[in-house]
Each structure stands twice: as C-alpha cells, then as structure tokens.
C-alpha positions in Angstrom: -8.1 17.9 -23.0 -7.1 20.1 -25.8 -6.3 23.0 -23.9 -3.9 21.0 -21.9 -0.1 20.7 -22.5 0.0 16.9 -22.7 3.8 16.1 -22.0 5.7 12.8 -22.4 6.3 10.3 -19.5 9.6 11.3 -17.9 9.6 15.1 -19.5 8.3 16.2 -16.5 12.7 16.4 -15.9 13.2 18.9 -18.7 10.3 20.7 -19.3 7.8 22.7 -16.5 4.4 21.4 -15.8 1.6 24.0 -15.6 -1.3 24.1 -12.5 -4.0 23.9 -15.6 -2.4 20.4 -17.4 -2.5 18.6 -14.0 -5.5 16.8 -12.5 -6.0 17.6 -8.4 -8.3 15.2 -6.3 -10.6 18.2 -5.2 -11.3 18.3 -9.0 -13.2 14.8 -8.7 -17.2 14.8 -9.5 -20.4 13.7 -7.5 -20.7 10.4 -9.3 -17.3 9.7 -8.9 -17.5 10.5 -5.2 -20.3 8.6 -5.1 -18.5 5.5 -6.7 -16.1 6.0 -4.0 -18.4 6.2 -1.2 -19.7 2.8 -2.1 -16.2 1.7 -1.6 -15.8 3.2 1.9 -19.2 1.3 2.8 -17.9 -2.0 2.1 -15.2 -1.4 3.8 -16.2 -0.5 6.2 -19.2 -2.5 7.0 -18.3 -5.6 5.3 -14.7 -6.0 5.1 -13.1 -4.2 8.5 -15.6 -6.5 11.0 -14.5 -9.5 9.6 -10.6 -9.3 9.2 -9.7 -11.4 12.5 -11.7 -14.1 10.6 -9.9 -13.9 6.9 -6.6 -13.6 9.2 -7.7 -17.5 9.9 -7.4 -18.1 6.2 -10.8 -18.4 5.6 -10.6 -18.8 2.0 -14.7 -19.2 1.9 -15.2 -15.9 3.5 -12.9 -14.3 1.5 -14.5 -15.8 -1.8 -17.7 -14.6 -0.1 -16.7 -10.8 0.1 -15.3 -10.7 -3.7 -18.9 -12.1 -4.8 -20.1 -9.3 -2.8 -18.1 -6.7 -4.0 -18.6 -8.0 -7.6 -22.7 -7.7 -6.8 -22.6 -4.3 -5.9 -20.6 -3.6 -9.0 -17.5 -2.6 -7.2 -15.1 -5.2 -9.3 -16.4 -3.9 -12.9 -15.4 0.1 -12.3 -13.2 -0.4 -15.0 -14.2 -2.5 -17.7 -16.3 -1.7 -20.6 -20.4 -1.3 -20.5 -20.2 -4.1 -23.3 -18.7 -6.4 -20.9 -21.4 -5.8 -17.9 -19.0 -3.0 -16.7 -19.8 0.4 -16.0 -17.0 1.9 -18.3 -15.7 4.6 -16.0 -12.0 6.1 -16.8 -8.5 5.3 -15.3 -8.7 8.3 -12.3 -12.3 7.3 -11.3 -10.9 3.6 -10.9 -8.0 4.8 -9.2 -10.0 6.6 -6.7 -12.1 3.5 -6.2 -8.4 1.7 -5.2 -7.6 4.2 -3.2 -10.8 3.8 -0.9 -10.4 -0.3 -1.2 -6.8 0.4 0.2 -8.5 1.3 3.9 -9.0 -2.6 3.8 -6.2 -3.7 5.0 -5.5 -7.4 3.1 -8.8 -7.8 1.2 -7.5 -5.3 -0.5 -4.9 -7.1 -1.3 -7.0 -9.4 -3.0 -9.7 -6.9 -4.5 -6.4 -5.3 -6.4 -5.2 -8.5 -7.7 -8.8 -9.4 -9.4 -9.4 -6.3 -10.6 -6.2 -5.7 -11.7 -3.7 -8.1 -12.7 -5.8 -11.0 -12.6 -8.5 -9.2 -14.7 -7.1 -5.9 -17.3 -4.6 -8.7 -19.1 -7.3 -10.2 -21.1 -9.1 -6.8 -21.6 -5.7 -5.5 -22.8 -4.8 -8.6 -24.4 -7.2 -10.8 -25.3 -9.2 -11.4 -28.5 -12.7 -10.7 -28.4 -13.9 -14.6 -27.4 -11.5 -15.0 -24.9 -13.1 -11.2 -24.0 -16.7 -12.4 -24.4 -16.0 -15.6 -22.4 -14.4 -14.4 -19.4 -14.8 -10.9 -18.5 -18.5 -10.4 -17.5 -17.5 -13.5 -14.8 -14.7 -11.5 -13.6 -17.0 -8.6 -13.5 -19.9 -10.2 -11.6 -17.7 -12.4 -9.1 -18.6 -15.7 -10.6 -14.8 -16.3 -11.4 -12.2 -14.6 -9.3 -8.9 -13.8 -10.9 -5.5 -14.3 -9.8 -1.9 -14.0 -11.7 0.7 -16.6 -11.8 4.3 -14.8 -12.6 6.7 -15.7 -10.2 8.8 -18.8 -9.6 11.6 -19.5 -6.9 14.3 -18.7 -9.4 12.4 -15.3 -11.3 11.2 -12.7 -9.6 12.5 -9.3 -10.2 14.3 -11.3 -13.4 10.9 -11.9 -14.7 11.3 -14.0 -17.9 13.4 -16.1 -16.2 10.7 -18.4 -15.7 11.3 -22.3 -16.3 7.5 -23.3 -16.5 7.0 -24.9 -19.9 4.3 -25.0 -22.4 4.6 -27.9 -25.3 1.7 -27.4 -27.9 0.0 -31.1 -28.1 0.7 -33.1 -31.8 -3.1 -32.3 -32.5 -3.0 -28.3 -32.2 -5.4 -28.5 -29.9 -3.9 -27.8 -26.5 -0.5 -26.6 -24.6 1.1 -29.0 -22.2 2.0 -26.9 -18.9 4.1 -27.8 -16.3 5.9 -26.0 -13.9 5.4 -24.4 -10.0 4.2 -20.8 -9.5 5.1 -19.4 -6.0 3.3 -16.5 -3.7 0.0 -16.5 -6.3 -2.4 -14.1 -4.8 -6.0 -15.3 -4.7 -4.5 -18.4 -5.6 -6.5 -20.4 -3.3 -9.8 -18.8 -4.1 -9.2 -18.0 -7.9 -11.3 -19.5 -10.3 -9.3 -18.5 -13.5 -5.3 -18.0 -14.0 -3.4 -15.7 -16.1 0.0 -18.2 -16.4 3.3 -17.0 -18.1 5.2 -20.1 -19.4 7.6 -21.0 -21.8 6.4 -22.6 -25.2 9.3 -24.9 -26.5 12.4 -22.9 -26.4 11.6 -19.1 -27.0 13.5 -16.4 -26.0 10.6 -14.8 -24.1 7.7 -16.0 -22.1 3.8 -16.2 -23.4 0.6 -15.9 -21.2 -2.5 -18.5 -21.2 -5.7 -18.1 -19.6 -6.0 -21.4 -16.9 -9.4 -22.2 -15.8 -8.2 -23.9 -12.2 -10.3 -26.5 -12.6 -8.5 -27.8 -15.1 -6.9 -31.9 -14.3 -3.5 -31.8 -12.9 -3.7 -28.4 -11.6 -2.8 -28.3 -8.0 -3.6 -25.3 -5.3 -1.4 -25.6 -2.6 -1.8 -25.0 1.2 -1.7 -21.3 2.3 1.7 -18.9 3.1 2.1 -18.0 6.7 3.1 -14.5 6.3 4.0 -11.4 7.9 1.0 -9.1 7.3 -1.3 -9.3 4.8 -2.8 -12.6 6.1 -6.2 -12.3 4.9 -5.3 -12.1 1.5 -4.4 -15.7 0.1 -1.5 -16.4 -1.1 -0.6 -20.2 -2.5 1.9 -21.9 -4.7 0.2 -23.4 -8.0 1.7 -26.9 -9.5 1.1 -28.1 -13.1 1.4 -31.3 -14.0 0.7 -31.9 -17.4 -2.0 -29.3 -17.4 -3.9 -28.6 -20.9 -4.9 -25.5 -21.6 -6.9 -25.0 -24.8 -4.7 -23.8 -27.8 -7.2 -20.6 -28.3 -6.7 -20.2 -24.7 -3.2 -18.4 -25.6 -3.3 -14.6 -24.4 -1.9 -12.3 -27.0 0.9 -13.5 -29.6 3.6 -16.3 -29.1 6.4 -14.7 -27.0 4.5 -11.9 -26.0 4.3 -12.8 -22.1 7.6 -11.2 -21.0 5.7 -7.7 -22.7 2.5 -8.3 -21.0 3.8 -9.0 -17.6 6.0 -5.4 -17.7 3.3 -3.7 -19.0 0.7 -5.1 -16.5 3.7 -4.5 -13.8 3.3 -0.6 -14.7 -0.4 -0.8 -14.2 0.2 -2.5 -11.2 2.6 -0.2 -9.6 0.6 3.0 -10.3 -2.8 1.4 -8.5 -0.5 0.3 -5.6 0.1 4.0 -4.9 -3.6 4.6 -4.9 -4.1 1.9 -2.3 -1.0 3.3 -0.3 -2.7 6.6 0.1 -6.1 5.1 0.9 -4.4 3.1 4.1 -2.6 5.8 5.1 -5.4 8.0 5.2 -7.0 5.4 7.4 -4.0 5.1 9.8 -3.6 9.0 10.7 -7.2 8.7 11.4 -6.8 6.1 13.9 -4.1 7.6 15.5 -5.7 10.9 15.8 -8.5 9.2 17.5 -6.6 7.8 19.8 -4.1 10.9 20.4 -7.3 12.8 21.8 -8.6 9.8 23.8 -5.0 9.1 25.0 -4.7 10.6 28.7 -0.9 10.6 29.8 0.1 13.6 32.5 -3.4 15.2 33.3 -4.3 15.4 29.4 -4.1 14.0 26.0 -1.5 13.1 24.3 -2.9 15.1 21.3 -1.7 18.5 23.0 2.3 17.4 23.0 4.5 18.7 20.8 6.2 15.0 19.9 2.5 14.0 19.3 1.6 16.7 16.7 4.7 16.4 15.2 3.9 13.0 14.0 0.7 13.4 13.2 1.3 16.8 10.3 4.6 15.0 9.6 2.4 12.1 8.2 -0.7 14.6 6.5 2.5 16.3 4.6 3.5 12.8 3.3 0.3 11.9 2.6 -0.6 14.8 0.9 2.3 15.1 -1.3 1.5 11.2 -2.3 -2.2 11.8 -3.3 -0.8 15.0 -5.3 1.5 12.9 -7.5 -0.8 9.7 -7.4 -3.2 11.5 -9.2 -0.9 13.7 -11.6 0.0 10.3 -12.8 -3.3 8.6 -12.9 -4.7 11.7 -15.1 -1.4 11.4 -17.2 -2.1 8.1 -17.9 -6.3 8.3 -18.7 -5.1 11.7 -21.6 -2.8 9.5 -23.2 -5.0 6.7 -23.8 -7.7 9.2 -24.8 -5.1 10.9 -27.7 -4.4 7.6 -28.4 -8.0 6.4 -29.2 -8.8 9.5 -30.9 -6.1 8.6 -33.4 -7.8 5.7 -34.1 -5.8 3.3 -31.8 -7.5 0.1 -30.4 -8.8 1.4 -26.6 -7.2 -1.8 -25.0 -4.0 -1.3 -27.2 -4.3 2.3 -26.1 -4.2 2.1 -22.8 -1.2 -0.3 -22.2 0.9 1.9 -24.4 -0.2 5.0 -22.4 0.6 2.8 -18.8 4.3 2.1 -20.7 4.9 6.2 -22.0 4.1 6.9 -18.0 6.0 3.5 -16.7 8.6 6.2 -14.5 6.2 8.2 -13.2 4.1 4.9 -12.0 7.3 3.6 -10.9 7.8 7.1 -8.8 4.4 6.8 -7.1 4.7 3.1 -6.1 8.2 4.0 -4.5 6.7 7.0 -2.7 3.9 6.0 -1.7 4.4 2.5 -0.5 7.4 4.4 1.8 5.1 6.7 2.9 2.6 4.2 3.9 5.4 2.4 5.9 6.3 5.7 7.8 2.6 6.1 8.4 2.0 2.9 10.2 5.4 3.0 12.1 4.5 6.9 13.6 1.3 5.2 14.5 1.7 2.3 16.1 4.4 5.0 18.2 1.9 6.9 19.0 -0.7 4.1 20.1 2.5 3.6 22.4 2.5 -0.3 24.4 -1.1 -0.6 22.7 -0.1 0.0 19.5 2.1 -3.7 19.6 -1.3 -5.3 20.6 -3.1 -7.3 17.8 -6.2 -5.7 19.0 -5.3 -2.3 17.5 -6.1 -1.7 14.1 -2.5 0.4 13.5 -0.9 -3.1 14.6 -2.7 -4.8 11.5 -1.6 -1.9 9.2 2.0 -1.8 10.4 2.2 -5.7 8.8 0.5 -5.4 6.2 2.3 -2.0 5.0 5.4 -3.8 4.7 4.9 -6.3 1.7 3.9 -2.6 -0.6 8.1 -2.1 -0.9 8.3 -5.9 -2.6 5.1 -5.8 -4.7 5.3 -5.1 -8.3 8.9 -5.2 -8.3 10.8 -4.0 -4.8 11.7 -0.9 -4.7 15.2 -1.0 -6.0 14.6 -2.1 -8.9 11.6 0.2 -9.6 14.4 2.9 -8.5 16.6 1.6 -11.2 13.7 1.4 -13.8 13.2 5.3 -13.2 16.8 6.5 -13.6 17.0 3.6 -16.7 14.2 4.6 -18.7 14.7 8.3 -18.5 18.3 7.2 -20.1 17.1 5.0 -22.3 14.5 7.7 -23.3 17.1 10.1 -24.4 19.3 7.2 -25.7 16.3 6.7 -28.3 15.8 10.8 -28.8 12.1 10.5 -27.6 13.6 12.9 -24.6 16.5 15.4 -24.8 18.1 15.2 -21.6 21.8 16.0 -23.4 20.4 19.6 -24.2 19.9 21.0 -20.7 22.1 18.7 -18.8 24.8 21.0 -21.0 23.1 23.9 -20.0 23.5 23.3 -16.3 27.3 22.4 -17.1 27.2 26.4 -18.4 25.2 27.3 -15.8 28.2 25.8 -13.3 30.5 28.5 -14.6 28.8 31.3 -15.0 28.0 33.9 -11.8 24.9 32.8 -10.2 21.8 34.7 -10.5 20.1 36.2 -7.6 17.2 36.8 -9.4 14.3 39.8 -7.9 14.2 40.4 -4.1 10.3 40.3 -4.0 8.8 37.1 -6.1 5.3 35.4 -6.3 5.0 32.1 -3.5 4.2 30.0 -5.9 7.0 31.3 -8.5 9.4 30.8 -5.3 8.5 27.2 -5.0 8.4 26.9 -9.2 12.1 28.3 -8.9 12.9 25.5 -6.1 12.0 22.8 -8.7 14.0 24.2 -11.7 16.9 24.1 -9.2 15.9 20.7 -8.0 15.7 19.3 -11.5 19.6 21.0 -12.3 21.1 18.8 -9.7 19.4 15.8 -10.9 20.8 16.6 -14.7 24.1 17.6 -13.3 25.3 14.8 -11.3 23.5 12.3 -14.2 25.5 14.1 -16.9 28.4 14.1 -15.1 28.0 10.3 -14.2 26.8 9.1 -17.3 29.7 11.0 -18.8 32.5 9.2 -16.2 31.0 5.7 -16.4 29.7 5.4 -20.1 28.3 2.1 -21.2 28.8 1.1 -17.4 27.5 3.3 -16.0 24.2 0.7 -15.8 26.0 -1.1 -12.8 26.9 1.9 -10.6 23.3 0.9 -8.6 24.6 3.3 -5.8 24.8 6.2 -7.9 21.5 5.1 -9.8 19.6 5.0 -6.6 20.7 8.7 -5.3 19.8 9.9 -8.5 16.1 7.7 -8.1 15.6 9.6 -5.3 16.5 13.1 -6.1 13.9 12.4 -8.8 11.2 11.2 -6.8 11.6 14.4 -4.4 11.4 16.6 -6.9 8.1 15.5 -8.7 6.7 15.1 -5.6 7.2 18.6 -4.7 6.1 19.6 -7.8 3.0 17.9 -8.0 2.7 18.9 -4.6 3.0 22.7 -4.8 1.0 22.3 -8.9 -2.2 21.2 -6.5 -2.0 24.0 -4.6 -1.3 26.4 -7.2 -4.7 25.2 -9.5 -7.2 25.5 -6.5 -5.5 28.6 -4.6 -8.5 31.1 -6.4 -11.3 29.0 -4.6 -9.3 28.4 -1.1 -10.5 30.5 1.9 -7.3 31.9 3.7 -6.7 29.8 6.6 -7.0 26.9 4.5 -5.0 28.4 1.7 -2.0 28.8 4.7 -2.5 25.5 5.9 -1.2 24.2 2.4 1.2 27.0 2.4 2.6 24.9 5.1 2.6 22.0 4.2 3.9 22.7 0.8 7.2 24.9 3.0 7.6 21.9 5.6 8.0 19.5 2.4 10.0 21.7 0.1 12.7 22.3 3.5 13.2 18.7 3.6 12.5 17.6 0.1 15.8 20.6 -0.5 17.8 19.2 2.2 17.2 15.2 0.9 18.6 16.1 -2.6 21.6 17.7 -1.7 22.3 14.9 0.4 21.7 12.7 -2.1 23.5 14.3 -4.5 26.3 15.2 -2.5 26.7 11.1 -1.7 26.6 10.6 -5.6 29.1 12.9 -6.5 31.5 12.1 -4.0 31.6 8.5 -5.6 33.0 9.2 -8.7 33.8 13.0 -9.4 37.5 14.9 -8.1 39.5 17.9 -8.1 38.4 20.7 -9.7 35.3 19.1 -10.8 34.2 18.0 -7.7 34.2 21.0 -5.9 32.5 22.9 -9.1 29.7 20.1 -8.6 29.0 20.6 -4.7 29.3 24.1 -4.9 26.4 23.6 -7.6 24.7 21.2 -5.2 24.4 23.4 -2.5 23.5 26.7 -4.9 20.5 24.6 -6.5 19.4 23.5 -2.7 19.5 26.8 -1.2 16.1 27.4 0.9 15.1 29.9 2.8 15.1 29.5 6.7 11.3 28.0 7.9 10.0 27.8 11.1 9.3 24.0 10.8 7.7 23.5 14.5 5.3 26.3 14.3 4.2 25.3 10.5 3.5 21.5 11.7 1.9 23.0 14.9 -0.8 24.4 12.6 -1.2 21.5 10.8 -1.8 19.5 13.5 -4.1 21.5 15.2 -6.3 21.2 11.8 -5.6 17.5 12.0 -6.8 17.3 15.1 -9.8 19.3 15.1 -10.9 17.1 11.8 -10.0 13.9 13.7 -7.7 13.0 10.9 -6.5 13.9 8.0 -8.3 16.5 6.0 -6.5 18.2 2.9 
C-alpha cells in the first residue's frame, strides 16, 4: 500500500489517478474467488428455486434461507475472527455483495443484515453490546434489520419524531413512535432504532431486541418488486429498551445513520453489478434460443446492439465499484496503522469516500435499471410474463434509485461535498478552476499528431474534468451563498462528474492489466472503453451546455460553450462495428465476460 498514491475522496476532480493506485476485479485472489463462489451456489441452488414462494411473503422461508446463509458462513464475511467472523477486508465483502445481488429480493434482505442491520454496532458499539450481539448476527440466530424512516423523514433524516424518555430509575428509555418500510422487519430478531431522547437537536440509535413488550410488527407492504424481501412498519408503544442498550453517544444517531448511509450506498453498487451480470446472461440465453425470421434473434443488429450496449455499462460500473471499494479498505488500513480504533477507522474512511460511494450507487443502480429494461425488450411479449426471470429483475431494479437516499439527493450530496471540501481547504478546487478560466483565453493546444491510446483517453478525462470545474466555478461564482438551491444546475454538474470517473476508472482498468491481455481481448476493451468515452463526451457537453445556458450570457456565455465543446472534442468512432465485436464475444460466452 505504500507504493500507492493514496488520494483524498473527491480529489480524484483535481488530481490524475494512476493504473498502479487503483484496484481492478481481475486482481481478486483464489480464496476470495472461492468466497465468492460459495455465494453463487446459494444462489443459485437455494435462493433462485424458491423465489415464487418468498414472493408469497413467506416470512418462515425467508428466516429459513438467512439461518442458512449464516451456517455456511456467508453473513460473517465481514466481521472480525473475535466475533465468530472470518475477518476478510472491505473488497472481498464487496465481491461477496456483488454475487448475493444475482438474488434478486433475498438479496435485499442478505444486504440489510449484513449491512445496516449488523456494521452499526461493530462501528458503534461498545465491546458488550459487541460481545452480546454480534456472533448471533453472524451465525443467523438473530437477524438484523434497521428502523430509520418515518412518514414525515426520509431523505430529511433527523427529522424523525419517535421519542425516547430515559425512565426516573436510569435504567431504561421509553420509546414510542412508528417506523415505516423496515426491511427484514417482519423476520428481524434485533433493531437498530433512531429516536429522539427528550428534546435534542439530533437523533440517537438503541439496539431493540423485538421481543421486547409493546413492540408491534406489522402486516407486510404489497410492493412493486422486491417482494420477497419483507418489508413492515414497526410500532412502539411504550417500549423499554435497556439504558446500556444506547448505541454510541447521546445525539450521535443523525452521524451514525449518514455514515451507515455511505456504507450502504457503496454495497448497493456491488449488488447492482451482480444483477446485472445476471440479466445480460439471461438475455443472451435467450437471444440464441430466440428464433424469429428463419434464425435467432442473436444474429440482428438491434439485438447485439443491446446486448454490448449493456456489457459496456456494466463494465464501466464494476470498474468504478471496485476503485471505490479498494479506496475505501487503504484508508481504513492508514488509518489503523496510525493507531486509530479499526471500527472508528473504517466509518471515517466510508465518510472521506462518501462522493465516490454516492457516484457508484447512482451509476450503478441506473445501469441496473437500463439492464433489465433492454432485457425484458429483448425477451420481447415473454419478457412481460412473470414466468421469465428478466420480468422479476425489471421490478425489483426499480426500488435501487430510492434506497439509501434517491438518487437526487445522492446527486446533490456529490456536487455538495466536493464544495464543502474546498469550503473547508481539505480540497483546492479554487486553484484549477482558475486555471481553466486561463485556459479559456488562451489559444488552444493541439498537442502531438501521434499519442499513446491510453494517453488519448487520459487526455479525454483532463478535458472532461475542465468542464466540470468551469461551469462550477462559473456557477458557484454567479449564485454565491445560493448557489445550494439551483438543484438543476447541481444535478448537470452530478452527472458530468459521474461520467467522468466512470470513464476514468473505466479506461485505469484497462490500462493496469493491458501487459497480461492477449490481443483480441486487449481490442475488445479497446472497444468498449471508445463506445463509452463517445458517449460519456457527448453526455457532458450536453450537460454542461444545459447548465450554462441557465445562468451565464454575453460574452461569457459564448467563451464557456466554446470551452464546452473544445474540452468534449472526440474523435469520430465507428460505434456499430465496435458493439458488433462486443457482441459477438458476448454471445459466444453466453453472457457477459470482461
């Protein structure tokens, strides 16, 4: 790790990112493939056959299949060896998601356990509450679930009106108050609650056995997708919770729900690439099997378009997933080698990489939704039949853009914290945003006729990055202190910035294995990486175009779109024949295979 060039969250904006300092999912081991392979089997053996049944809300079932999992070790990945887990590091647990994810809802409910309703008290809690609860969590005995939202707080977290009122004794909190769309709610043995204590500014969190008198489960959600997950509203009536049962400090909820929201976001993107990876399988599968006009459907264009349309999406959303996820596990290592608590560690390593979480659960959650779409299309009449697997994917995709905060507000938390970042001088955005003001003015730089591919591409995202600090320079500059409510301009500028460090973390993968790539595969990514960086160029400028036309004029308008289009310039690409080729590899792999 010391050889790397560790950079801050959100500096990936100002500063270039080497091939060497990223971590690339062909770099993954045999144990953690193994670990991963376990997954798969599950899934596939236990999980997938039984779906129409937890569609029926069959809460026992789905109790059942945690136990399992939590038998065959698959729900203690994460945790420490001194807590019966097996102690295994942020990526390899992220890989594990990502091979839950082909599970359509149970992995809904596999990712709230292990996550949110479990890594709170790991994080947070003191070493009873530690000692008392998290082997059950490990093992199955207790499932977990997290009670955060009410009808009047969602996005507005801490907004929450449950109360706590500790008894005249000292010995227990009073809790009151309804919890709405609780996943694993009606299966969870233990509760992480956020609630009020008297009148504080900011929520704290308690840890709710649900056994506890005058706690109440109620009946299960009819949803869109994601059915076999269960999803309940919690009442409590005058529930007591013991007074050592408080998780963290006093007024410490609000902080533990945002940082557990970062956690959460950057393991939904995992998940998001694990069913879309399912999905293009299933629609390959059935593009060859597919006979329409004396052959299969596999050999039209239309058809082939879709299917290297979705790899390239895919594979640009793994490329970033894991970036992040390796981001994330060399923070909290620095951290813990400078003698940081590991728990403590790795919540402040999930909040320095809260944008680039926030990137990947925006990305990939709208990939996964253009996934499922393109294949319930190309399933065709079938594909609207609940008997199709792609019909089961295409609801249950739908929920990932309102998990762990929708995606406009994680848009806004991107653009915001970057701000607030340089606001606090932990990032200098001011310094090269003037820079490309200079750059404006100045006679533009053809640079060498002949240049390196991967330089090319390198040059594509310094370019990309200089419309992103030139229309948020310029705004920030026209809008000052208000700028905050221009959530138009915010959300162009989200997107320019989730573009961009997907194409870089896109064309970075390439670059770090391109020495150990035979040369078809090597112009198969070459491909992909030209198909992406074409659109990804034409995205930004539209973006940024929109943005600028809201609140720039004369002379400086003009100065700025002329920039726009200089920083988006790309060179003419055979699109059709590149996703031809990518197809035909799709296709001859029976799904996707990068």
């Amino acid at each position: 790790m010391s050889e790397k060039t560790m950079l801050k969250g959100g500096e990936f904006l100002i500063k270039e990112t080497h091939a060497a300092d990223i971590f690339i999912p062909e770099e993954f081991s045999e144990e953690q493939r193994m670990m991963a392979q376990s997954c798969r089997e599950f899934t596939e053996t236990r999980v997938i056959p039984q779906m129409e049944q937890l569609e029926q809300h069959d809460r026992q079932l789905l109790s059942k299949l945690l136990k399992e999992a939590g038998e065959l070790g698959l729900l203690a990945i994460a945790l420490p060896e001194e807590y019966t887990g097996f102690g295994q590091n942020f990526v390899t647990s992220m890989l594990t998601t990502e091979e839950m994810g082909k599970g359509y809802s149970f992995a809904v409910a596999f990712a709230a356990h292990t996550g949110i309703g479990t890594l709170p008290i790991l994080y947070y809690g003191d070493e009873a509450q530690k000692q008392k609860y998290l082997p059950l969590l490990a093992s199955g005995e207790y499932i977990g679930a997290y009670c955060l939202t009410e009808a009047d707080a969602g996005s507005d977290a801490n907004a929450g009106k449950t109360k706590a009122v500790l008894n005249e004794q000292g010995t227990h909190y009073i809790l009151n108050g309804v919890k709405i769309w609780i996943t694993n709610g009606g299966v969870a043995d233990l509760l992480i609650v956020f609630a009020r204590i008297d009148d504080d500014k900011n929520l704290s969190a308690f840890i709710v056995e649900t056994n506890s008198p005058g706690l109440t489960i109620g009946p299960e959600e009819e949803k869109m997708g994601i059915k076999g997950s269960s999803t309940v509203q919690v009442y409590f009536e005058d529930v007591a919770v013991p007074a050592e049962n408080l998780l963290g400090k006093r007024n410490d909820g609000f902080k533990i729900a945002l940082n557990i929201l970062n956690l959460g976001r950057i393991k939904l993107s995992g998940a998001t690439v694990g069913g879309a990876k399912g999905v293009i399988g299933y629609a390959t599968t059935y593009a060859k099997e597919r006979k329409q006009f004396g052959k299969a459907i596999a050999d039209f264009g239309a058809i082939q378009h879709k299917l290297a349309e979705m790899a390239i999406q895919i594979y640009a959303s793994e490329s970033l997933t894991y970036r992040a996820s390796q981001n994330i596990e060399d923070a909290t290592l620095a951290l813990t080698a400078n003698g940081m608590d590991k728990g403590v560690a790795s919540v402040e390593a999930m909040r320095q990489y809260a944008i680039e979480a926030s990137i990947g659960k925006v990305f990939g959650s709208e990939v996964l939704d253009f996934v499922v779409d393109e294949g319930v299309q190309i399933y065709g009449g079938m594909g609207y039949s609940a008997e199709t697997p792609v019909e089961r994917a295409y609801r249950d995709s739908r929920i990932n853009r309102i998990f762990e905060g929708t995606n406009e507000i994680n848009r806004m938390v991107i653009v915001g914290e970057l701000l607030k970042r340089a606001m606090k001088g932990e990032i200098d955005l001011l310094g090269p945003a003037m820079e490309v003001a200079k750059e404006l003015m100045s006679i533009p730089d053809f640079g060498s006729m002949t240049i390196d591919y991967f330089e090319e591409k390198k040059k594509m995202i310094r370019n990309f990055k200089k419309t992103i600090l030139m229309v948020a320079g310029a705004a920030v500059q026209q809008f000052t202190d208000a700028f905050a409510e221009e959530q138009e301009i915010i959300l162009h500028l989200a997107d320019m910035t989730i573009q961009t460090y997907a194409a870089e973390s896109l064309i970075l993968r390439i670059e770090k294995q391109v020495n150990g790539l035979q040369t078809g595969k090597l112009e198969l990514l070459k491909d992909i990486a030209d198909v992406f960086f074409y659109d990804a160029a034409y995205l930004i400028q539209k973006h940024g175009t929109d943005a600028v036309n809201a609140f720039a004029s004369s002379d400086e308008q003009q100065a700025m779109l002329m920039g726009m289009r200089r920083f988006t310039k790309t060179s003419p690409i055979n699109t059709v024949a590149a996703r031809r080729r990518i197809a035909a590899a799709i296709i001859a792999e029976n799904g996707y295979c990068f």
